[in-house]
C-alpha distance (Angstrom), angle and dihedral (degrees) to the residues before:
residue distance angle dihedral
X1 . . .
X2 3.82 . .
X3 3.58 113.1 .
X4 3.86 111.0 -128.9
X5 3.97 116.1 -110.6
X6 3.47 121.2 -91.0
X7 4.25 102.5 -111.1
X8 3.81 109.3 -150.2
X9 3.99 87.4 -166.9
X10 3.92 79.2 75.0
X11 3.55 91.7 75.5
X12 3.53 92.1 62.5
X13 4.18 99.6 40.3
X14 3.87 87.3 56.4
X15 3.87 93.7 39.3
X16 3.85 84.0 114.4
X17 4.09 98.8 48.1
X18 3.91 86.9 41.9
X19 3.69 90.3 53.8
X20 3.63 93.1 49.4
X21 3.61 91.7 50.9
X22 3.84 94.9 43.4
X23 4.33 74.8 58.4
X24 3.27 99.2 58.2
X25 3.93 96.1 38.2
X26 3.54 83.3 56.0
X27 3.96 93.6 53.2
X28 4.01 89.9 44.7
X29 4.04 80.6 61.2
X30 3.58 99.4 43.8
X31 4.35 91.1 52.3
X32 3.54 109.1 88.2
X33 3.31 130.8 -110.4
X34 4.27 140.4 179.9
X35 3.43 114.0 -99.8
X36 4.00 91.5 -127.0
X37 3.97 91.1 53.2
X38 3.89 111.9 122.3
X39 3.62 86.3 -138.5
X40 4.23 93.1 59.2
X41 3.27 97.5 91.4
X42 3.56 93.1 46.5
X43 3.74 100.5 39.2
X44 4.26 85.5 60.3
X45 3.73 94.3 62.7
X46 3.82 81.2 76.9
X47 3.61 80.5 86.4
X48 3.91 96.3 81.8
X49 3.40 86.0 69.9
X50 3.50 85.0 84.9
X51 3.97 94.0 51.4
X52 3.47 83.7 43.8
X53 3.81 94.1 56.6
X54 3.98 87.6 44.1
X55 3.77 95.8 46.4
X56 4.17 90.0 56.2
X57 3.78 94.2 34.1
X58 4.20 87.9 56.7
X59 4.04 84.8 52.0
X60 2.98 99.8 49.5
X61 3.76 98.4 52.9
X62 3.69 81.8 57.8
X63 3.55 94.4 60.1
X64 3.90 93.1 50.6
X65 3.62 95.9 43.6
X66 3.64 96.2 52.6
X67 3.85 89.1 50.3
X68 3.91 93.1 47.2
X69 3.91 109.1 15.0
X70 4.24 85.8 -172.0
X71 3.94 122.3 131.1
X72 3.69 92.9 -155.5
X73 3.70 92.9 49.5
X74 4.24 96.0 39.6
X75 3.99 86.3 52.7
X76 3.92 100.6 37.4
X77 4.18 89.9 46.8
X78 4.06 94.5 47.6
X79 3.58 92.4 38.5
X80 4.41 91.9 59.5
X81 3.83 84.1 40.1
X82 4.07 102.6 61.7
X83 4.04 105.4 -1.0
X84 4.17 98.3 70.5
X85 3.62 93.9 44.4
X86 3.76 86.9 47.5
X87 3.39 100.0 50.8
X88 3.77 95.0 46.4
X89 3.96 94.7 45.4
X90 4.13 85.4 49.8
X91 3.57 100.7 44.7
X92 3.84 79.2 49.8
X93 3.35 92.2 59.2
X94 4.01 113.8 22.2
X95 3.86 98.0 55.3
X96 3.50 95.3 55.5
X97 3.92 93.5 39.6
X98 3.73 85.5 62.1
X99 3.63 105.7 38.9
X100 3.63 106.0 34.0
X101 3.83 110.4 17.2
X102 3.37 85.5 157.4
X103 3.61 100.6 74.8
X104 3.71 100.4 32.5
X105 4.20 97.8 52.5
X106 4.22 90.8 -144.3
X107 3.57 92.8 125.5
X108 3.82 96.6 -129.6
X109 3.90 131.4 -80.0
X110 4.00 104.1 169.8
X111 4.41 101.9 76.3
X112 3.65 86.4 177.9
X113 4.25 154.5 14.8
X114 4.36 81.7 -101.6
X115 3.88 91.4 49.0
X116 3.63 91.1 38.0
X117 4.16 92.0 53.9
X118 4.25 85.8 43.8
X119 3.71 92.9 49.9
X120 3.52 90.1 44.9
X121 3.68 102.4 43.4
X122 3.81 100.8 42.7
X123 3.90 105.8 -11.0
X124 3.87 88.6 -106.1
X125 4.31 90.8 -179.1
X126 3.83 88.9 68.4
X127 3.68 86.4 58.0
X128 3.80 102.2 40.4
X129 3.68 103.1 22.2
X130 4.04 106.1 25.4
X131 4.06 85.6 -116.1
X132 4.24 95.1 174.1
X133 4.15 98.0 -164.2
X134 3.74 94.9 104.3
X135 3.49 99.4 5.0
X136 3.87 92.0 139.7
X137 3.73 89.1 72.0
X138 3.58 111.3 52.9
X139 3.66 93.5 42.3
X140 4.09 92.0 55.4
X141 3.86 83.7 42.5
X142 3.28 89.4 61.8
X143 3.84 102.2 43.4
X144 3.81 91.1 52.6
X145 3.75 90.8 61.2
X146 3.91 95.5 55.8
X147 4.16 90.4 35.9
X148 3.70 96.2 89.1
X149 3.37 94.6 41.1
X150 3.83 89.4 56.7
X151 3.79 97.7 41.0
X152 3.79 93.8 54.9
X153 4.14 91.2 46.8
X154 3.88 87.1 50.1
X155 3.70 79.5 43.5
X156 3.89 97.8 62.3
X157 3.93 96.8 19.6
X158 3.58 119.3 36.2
X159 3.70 102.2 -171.9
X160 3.66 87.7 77.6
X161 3.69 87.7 77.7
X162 3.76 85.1 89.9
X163 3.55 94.7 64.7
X164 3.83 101.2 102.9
X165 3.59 79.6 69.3
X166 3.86 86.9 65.2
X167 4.20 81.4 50.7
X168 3.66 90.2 58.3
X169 3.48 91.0 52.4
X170 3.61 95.0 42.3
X171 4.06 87.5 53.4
X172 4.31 93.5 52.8
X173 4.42 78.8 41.4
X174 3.96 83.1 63.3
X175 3.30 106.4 41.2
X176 4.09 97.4 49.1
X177 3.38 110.0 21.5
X178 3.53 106.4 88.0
X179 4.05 109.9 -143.1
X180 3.64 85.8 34.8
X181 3.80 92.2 59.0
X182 4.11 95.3 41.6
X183 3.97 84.4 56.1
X184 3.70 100.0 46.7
X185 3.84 111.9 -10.8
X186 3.93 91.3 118.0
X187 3.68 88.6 60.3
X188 3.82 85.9 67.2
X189 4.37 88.9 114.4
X190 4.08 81.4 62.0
X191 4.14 101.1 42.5
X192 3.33 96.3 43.5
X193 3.87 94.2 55.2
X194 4.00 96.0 41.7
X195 4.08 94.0 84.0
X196 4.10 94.2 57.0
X197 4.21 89.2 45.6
X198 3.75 84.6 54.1
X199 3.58 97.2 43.5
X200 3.75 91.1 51.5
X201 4.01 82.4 61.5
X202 3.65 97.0 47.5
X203 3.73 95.1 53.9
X204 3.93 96.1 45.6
X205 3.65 93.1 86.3
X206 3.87 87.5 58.3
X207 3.57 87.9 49.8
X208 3.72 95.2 51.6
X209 3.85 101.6 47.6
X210 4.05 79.4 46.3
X211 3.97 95.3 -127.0
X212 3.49 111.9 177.6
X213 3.93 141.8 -154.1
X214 3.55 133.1 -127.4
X215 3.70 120.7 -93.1
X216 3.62 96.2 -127.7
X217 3.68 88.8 67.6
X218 3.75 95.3 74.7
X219 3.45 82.1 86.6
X220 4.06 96.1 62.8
X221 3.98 84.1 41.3
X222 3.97 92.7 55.7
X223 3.64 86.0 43.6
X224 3.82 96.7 53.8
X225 3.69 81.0 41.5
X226 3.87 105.9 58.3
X227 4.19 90.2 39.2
X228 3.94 94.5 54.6
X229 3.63 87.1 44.5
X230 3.95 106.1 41.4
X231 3.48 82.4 42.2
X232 4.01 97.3 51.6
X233 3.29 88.8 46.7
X234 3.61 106.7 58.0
X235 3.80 91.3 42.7
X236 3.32 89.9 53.8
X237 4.01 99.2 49.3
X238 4.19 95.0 30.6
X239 3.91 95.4 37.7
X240 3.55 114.5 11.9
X241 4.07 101.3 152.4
X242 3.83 91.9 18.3
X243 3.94 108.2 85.0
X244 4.17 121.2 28.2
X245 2.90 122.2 -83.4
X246 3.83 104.3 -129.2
X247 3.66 79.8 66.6
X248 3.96 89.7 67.4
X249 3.67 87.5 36.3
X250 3.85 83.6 65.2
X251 3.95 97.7 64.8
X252 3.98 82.9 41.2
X253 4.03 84.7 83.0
X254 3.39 108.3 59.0
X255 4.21 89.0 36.5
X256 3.63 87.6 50.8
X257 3.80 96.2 55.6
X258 4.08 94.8 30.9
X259 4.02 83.1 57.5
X260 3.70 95.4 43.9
X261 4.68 82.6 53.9
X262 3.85 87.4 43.2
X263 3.53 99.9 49.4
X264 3.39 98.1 47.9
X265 3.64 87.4 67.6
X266 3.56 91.4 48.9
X267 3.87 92.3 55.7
X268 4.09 90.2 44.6
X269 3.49 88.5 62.8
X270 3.91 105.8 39.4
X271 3.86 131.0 89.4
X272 4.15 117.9 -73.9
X273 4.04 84.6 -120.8
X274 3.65 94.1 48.2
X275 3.59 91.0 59.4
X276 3.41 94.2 36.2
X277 3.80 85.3 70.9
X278 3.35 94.8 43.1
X279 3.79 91.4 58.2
X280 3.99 92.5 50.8
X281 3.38 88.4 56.4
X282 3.86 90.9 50.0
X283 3.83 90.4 42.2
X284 3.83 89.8 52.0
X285 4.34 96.2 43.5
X286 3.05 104.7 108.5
X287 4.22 94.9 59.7
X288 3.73 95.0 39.2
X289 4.16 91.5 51.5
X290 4.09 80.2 53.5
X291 3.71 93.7 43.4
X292 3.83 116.7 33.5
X293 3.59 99.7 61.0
X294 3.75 113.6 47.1
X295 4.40 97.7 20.5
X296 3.56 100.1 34.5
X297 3.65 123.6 14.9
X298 4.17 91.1 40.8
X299 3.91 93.9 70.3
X300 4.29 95.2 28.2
X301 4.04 73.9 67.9
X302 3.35 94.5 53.8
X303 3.88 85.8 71.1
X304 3.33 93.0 64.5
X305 3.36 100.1 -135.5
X306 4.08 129.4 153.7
X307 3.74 132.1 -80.2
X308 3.54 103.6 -88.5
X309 3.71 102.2 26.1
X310 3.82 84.4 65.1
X311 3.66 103.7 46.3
X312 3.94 88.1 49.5
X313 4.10 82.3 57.1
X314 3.24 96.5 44.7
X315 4.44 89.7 51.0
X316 4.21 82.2 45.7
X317 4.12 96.5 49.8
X318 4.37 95.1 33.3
X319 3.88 102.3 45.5
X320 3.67 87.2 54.7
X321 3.85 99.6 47.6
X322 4.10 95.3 42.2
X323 3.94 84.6 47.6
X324 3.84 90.3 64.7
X325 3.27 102.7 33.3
X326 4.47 91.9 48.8
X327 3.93 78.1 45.2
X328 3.39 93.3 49.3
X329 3.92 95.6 46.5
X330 3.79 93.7 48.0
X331 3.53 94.4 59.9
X332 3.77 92.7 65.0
X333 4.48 100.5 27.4
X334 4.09 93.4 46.0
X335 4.05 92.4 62.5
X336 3.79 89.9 41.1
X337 3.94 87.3 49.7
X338 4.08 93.3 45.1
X339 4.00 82.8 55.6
X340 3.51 88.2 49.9
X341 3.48 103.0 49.1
């Protein structure tokens, strides 16, 4: 029997599921877990969620780009999608950090009213001091600034498609070349996830047209598949904190994108409602990565309950929250974006 061609357009009709479950990878990450646990290794895969979440973001940049190649618009439109949100969520959580640690439990970030407006404004300890609360934020921040740059030189020169190859470079550059790595080796979270955010850009033309691959290579993908994993894995549960992590970062590509193929025939095959909720999830992201963690999940701990019991509490308490606070948020950005458009 013929197996039925791989459709790249797939990546972009489950964008929504794939986002949700890049979420709730994420939150399986963030739920702690002992070292010794069979599930460690396992549970730390969560992590792609983040590549995941980079890979689709960089496509879908492409997508609005090509639609309206405009600066002002680009900046204006990804600036109402991330920066209120942001600025609520770290107002939320900066002012009290400084002024009454006490009662919060964060352990204070913000030594001062100057750190406390830099942290606020554009999380200025991720870049200086490798502070990880938010660190989500900055980094796409950042990205979206060079994107349009990038998409119009891919644009007029193709070639320059192989550049995350340069990033790959750049990333082993960081970690072992020594005045390199004193200037920006505790960046390492941010270089090592620049190649898949690119990638997810250089494949969204491919997505677009609505190429497709041959069936047969399901075979090469499940391959890719089980080696990043198996291999991910045992780092993670034989040598976690013995090798850099860049290194693991590495196999995080082609996992990331094999995932992003498997899943999509996961999702073609599940109920309408299933990925319905899925897609909420995906639609809601972006307020339940700034929520689950440092409002919700940090005092569900304190409970002391087991693995699962406290991600499911986590899902319960964050969906909720993000929910009113996206609600909230489009109530004021969608009329400044109809004005806009």
């Amino acid at each position: 029997m013929k197996i039925k061609d791989i459709e790249l357009a797939n990546i972009s009709r489950y964008r929504g599921e794939l986002m949700g479950a890049a979420m709730f990878f994420v939150i399986l990450f963030h739920v702690g877990l002992p070292r010794d646990d069979a599930f460690f290794g396992l549970r730390r895969m969560g992590n792609i969620g983040v590549d995941i979440f980079l890979f689709l973001s960089g496509m879908g940049l492409w997508f609005s780009w090509t639609k309206q190649p405009s600066l002002r618009h680009f900046f204006i439109r990804r600036f109402l999608r991330v920066y209120p949100a942001w600025l609520i969520i770290a107002c939320l959580y900066y002012i009290p950090d400084m002024f009454c640690p006490e009662l919060v439990r964060h352990g204070g970030h913000s030594v001062n009213i100057a750190d406390l407006i830099g942290d606020i404004s554009i999380n200025w300890d991720f870049w200086l001091n490798d502070e990880l609360t938010f660190w989500y934020i900055p980094a796409i921040m950042m990205l979206y600034l060079v994107s349009p740059f990038y998409m119009n030189l891919i644009l007029r020169h193709p070639i320059y498609r192989w550049l995350p190859v340069a990033m790959i470079m750049w990333c082993i550059l960081v970690q072992y070349v020594t005045p390199i790595h004193e200037a920006v080796g505790h960046l390492e979270i941010f270089w090592s996830r620049v190649p898949i955010y690119f990638i997810g850009i250089n494949i969204a033309a491919a997505v677009k047209r609505g190429e497709t691959m041959d069936g047969t290579s399901i075979w090469m993908i499940l391959l890719m598949f089980v080696m990043a994993l198996a291999s991910s894995i045992f780092l993670e549960q034989e040598k976690h904190g013995q090798f850099p992590l860049f290194l693991e970062r590495m196999l995080y590509i082609p996992l990331t994108v094999t995932s992003i193929l498997m899943l999509n025939r996961v999702f073609r095959r599940t109920p309408q409602a299933f990925n319905r909720a899925f897609k909420l999830v995906g639609a809601l992201s972006l307020e339940a990565y700034l929520i689950h963690d440092h409002f919700v999940m940090r005092y569900i701990e304190m409970l002391d309950w087991s693995y699962w019991p406290t991600f499911l509490a986590t899902v319960a308490v964050t969906m909720p929250l993000a929910w009113l606070l996206h609600t909230g948020l489009d109530h004021v950005i969608t009329p400044i974006e109809a004005r806009l458009k």
